[in-house]
C-alpha positions as a Markdown table, in Angstrom:
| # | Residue | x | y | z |
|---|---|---|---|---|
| 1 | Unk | -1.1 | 32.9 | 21.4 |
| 2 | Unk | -4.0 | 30.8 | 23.0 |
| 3 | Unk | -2.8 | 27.9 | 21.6 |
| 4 | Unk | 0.7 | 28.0 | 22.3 |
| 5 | Unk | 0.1 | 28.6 | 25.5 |
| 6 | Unk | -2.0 | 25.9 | 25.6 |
| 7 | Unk | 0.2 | 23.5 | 23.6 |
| 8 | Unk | 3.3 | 24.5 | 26.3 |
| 9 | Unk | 1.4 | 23.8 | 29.0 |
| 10 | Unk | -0.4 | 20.5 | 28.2 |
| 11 | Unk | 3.4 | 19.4 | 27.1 |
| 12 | Unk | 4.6 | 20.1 | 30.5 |
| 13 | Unk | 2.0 | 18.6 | 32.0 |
| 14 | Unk | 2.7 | 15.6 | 29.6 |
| 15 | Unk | 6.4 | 15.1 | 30.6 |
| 16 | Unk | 5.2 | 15.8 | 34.3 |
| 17 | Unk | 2.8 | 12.9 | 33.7 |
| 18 | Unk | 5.3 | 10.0 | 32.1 |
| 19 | Unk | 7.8 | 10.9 | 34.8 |
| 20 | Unk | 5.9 | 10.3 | 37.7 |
| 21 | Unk | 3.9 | 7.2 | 36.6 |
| 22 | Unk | 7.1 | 5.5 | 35.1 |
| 23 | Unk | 8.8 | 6.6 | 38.5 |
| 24 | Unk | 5.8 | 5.1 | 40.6 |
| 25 | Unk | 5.5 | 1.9 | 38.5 |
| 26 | Unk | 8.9 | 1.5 | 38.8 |
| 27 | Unk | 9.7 | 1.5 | 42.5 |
| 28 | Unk | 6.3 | -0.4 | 43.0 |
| 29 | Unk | 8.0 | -3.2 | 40.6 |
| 30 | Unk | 4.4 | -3.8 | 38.4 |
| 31 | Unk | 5.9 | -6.6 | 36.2 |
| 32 | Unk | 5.3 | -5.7 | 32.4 |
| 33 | Unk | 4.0 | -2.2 | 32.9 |
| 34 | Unk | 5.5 | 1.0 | 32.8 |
| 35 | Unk | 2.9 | 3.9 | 31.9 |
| 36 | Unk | 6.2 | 6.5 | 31.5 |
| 37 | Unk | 4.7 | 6.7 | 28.0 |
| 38 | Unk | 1.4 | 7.6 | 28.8 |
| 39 | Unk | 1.7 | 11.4 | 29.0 |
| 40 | Unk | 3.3 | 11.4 | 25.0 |
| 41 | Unk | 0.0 | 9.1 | 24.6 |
| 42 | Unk | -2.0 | 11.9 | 25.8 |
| 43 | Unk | 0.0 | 14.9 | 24.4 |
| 44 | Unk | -0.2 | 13.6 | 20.8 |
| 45 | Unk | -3.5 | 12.3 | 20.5 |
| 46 | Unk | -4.6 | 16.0 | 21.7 |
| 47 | Unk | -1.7 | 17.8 | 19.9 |
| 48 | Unk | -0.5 | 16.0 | 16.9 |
| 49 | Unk | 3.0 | 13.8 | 16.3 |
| 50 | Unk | 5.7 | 16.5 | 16.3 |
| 51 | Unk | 4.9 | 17.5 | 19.6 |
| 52 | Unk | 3.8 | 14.1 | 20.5 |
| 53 | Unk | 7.3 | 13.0 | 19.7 |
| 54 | Unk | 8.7 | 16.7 | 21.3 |
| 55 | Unk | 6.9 | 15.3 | 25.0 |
| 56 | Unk | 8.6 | 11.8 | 24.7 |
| 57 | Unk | 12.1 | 13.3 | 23.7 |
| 58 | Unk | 12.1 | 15.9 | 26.8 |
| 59 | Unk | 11.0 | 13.2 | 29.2 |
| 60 | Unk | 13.8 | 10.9 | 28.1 |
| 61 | Unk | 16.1 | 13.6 | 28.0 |
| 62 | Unk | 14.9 | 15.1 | 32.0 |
| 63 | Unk | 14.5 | 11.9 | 33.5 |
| 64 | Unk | 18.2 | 10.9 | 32.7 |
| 65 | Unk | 19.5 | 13.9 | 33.8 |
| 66 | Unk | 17.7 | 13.8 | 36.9 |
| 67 | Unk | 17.9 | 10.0 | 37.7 |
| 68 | Unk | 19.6 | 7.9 | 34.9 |
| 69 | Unk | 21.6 | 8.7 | 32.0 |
| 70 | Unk | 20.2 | 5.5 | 30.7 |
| 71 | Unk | 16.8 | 6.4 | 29.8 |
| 72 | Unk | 18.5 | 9.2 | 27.3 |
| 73 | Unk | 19.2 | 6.7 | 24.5 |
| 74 | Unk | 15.6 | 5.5 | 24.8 |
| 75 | Unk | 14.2 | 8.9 | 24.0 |
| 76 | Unk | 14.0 | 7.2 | 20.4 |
| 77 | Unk | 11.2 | 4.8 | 21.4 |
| 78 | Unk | 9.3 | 7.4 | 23.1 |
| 79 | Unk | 9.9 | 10.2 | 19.9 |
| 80 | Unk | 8.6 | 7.0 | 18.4 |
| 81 | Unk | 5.0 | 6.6 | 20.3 |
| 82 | Unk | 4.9 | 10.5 | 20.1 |
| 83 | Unk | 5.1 | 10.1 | 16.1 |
| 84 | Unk | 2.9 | 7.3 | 16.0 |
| 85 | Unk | 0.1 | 7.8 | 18.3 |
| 86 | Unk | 0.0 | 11.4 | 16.9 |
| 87 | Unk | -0.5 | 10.2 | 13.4 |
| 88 | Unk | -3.2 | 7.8 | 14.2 |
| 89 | Unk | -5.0 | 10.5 | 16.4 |
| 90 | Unk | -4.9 | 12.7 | 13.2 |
| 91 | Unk | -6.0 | 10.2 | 10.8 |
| 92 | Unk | -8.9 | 8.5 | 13.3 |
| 93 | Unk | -10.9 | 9.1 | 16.4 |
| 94 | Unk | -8.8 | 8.2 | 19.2 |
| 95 | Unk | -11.5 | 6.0 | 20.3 |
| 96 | Unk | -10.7 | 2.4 | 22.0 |
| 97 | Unk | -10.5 | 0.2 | 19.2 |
| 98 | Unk | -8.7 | 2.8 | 17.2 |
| 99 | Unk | -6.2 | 3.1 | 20.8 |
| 100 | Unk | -5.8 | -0.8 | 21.3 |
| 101 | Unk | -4.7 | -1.4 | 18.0 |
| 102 | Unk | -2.3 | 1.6 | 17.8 |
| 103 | Unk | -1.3 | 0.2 | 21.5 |
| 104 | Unk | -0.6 | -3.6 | 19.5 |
| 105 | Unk | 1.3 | -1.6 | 16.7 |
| 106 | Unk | 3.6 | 0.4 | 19.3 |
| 107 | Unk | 3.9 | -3.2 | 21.2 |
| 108 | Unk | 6.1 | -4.6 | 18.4 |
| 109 | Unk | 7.6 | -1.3 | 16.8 |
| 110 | Unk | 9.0 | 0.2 | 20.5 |
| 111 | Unk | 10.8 | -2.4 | 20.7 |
| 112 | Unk | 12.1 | -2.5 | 17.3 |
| 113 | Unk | 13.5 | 0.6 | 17.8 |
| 114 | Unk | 14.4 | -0.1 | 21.4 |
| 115 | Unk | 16.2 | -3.2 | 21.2 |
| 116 | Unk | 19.5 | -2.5 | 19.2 |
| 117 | Unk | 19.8 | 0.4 | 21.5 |
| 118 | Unk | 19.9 | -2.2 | 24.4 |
| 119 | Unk | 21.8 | -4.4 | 22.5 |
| 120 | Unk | 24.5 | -1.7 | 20.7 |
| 121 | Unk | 25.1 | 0.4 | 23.8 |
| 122 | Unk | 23.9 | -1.5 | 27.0 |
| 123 | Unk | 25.3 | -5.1 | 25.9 |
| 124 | Unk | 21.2 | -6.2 | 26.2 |
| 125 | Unk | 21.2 | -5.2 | 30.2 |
| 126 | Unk | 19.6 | -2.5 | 30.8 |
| 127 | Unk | 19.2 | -3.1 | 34.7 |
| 128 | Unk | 14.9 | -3.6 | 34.3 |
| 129 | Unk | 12.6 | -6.2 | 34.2 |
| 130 | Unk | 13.4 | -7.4 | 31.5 |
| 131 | Unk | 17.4 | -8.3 | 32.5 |
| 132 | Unk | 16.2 | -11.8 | 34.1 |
| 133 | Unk | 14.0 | -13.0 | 30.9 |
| 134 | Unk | 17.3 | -11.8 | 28.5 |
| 135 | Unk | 19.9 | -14.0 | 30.8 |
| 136 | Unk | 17.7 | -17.2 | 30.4 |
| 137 | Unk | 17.1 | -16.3 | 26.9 |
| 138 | Unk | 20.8 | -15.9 | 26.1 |
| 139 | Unk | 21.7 | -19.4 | 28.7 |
| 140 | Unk | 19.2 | -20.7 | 26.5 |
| 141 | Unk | 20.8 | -20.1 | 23.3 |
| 142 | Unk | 18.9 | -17.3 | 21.6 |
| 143 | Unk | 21.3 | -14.7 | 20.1 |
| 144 | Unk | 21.6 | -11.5 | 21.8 |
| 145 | Unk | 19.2 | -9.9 | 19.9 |
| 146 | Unk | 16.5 | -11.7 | 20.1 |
| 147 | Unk | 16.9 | -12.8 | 23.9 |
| 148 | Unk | 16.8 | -8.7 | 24.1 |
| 149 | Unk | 13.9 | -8.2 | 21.7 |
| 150 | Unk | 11.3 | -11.2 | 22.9 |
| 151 | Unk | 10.8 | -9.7 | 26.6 |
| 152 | Unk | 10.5 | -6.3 | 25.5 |
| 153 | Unk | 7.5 | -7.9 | 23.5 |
| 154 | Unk | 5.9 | -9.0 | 26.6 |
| 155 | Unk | 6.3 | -5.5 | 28.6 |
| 156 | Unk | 4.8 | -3.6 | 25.7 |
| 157 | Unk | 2.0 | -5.5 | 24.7 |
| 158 | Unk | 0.8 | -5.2 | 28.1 |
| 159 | Unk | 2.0 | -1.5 | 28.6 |
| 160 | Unk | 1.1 | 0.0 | 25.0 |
| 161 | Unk | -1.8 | -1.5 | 25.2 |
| 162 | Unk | -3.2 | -0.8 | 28.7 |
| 163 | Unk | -1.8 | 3.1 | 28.4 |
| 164 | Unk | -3.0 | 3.3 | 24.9 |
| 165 | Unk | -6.9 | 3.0 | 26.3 |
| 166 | Unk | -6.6 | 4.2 | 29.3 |
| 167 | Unk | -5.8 | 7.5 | 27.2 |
| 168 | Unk | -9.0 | 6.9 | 24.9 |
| 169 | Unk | -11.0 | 6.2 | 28.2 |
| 170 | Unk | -9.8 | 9.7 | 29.4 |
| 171 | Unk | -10.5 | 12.0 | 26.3 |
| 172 | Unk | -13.8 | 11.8 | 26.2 |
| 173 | Unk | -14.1 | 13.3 | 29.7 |
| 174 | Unk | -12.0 | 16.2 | 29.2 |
| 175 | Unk | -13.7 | 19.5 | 28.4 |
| 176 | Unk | -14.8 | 20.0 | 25.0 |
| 177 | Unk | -12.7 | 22.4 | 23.9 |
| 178 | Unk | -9.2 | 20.7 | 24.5 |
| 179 | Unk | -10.1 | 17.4 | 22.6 |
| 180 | Unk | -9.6 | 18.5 | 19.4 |
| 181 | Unk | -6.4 | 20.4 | 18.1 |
| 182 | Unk | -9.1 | 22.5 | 15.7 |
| 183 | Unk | -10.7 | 23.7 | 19.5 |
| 184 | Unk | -7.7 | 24.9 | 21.2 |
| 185 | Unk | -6.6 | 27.0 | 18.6 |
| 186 | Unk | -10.1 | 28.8 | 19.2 |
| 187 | Unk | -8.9 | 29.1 | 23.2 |
């Protein structure tokens, strides 16, 4: 009971947390960072993948009700760090080195798995950052994908990255007994 109570609560806390960084970094227009990720980060490297992936999914699926139906699509990529980081976390300490490579791997398969929903459903524009870098791309002659896929590299090799650590930076400081999944169900 202790650890689903803890689980539901961390979650929350998790969605709470990717909402209002991406929401801040987004109105504060930080070029190539986004940090709406960094609560699935968190959530899966303490929890494990399938609720790793459960945090990204409700975050996609809140934030477009409550601001833009857009971001729903996208819940993929964040189901994707969910699964991911969650994995890695289970396999190896979630230390930096371990986080900054899982940071370079998520930098190249987010958007992977976020590009042909840009492309498929948006047309490539997804009204971000990114929009500007994807016209000159495509005036430039690049095919749609790829003028869609190249800055999405840019964005997430900085973001990934940089959310990634800053999550490996912040577990050792939490209290012992919610670092490791084996602890909390002990709480």
């Amino acid at each position: 009971m202790a650890r689903n109570t803890f689980a539901l609560t961390l979650g929350a806390l998790c969605v709470v947390t990717n909402l209002a960084l991406g929401t801040t970094v987004q109105a504060l227009q930080i070029p190539l960072l986004f940090l709406d990720t960094l609560g699935t980060i968190l959530g899966a490297a303490l929890l494990g993948p399938f609720q790793g992936a459960l945090i990204g999914l409700c975050t996609n699926l809140i934030q477009g009700v409550l601001t833009n139906p857009r971001d729903i699509p996208f819940a993929l990529v964040n189901v994707t760090v969910g699964l991911v980081v969650g994995f890695a976390a289970r396999r190896f300490r979630f230390s930096v080195p371990v986080a900054a490579a899982v940071g370079l791997v998520l930098a190249v398969l987010c958007p992977l798995v976020g590009t042909p929903i840009a492309v498929w459903i948006y047309g490539g524009l997804t009204g971000g950052g990114t929009d500007f870098l994807f016209l000159w791309l495509m005036k430039s002659g690049q095919d749609i994908f790829t003028a869609a896929f190249l800055p999405r590299i840019a964005g997430n090799l900085v973001d990934k990255v940089a959310s990634c650590v800053l999550v490996a930076l912040l577990l050792p400081r939490l209290p012992a007994r919610y670092r490791t999944r084996e602890a909390s169900d002990k709480a």
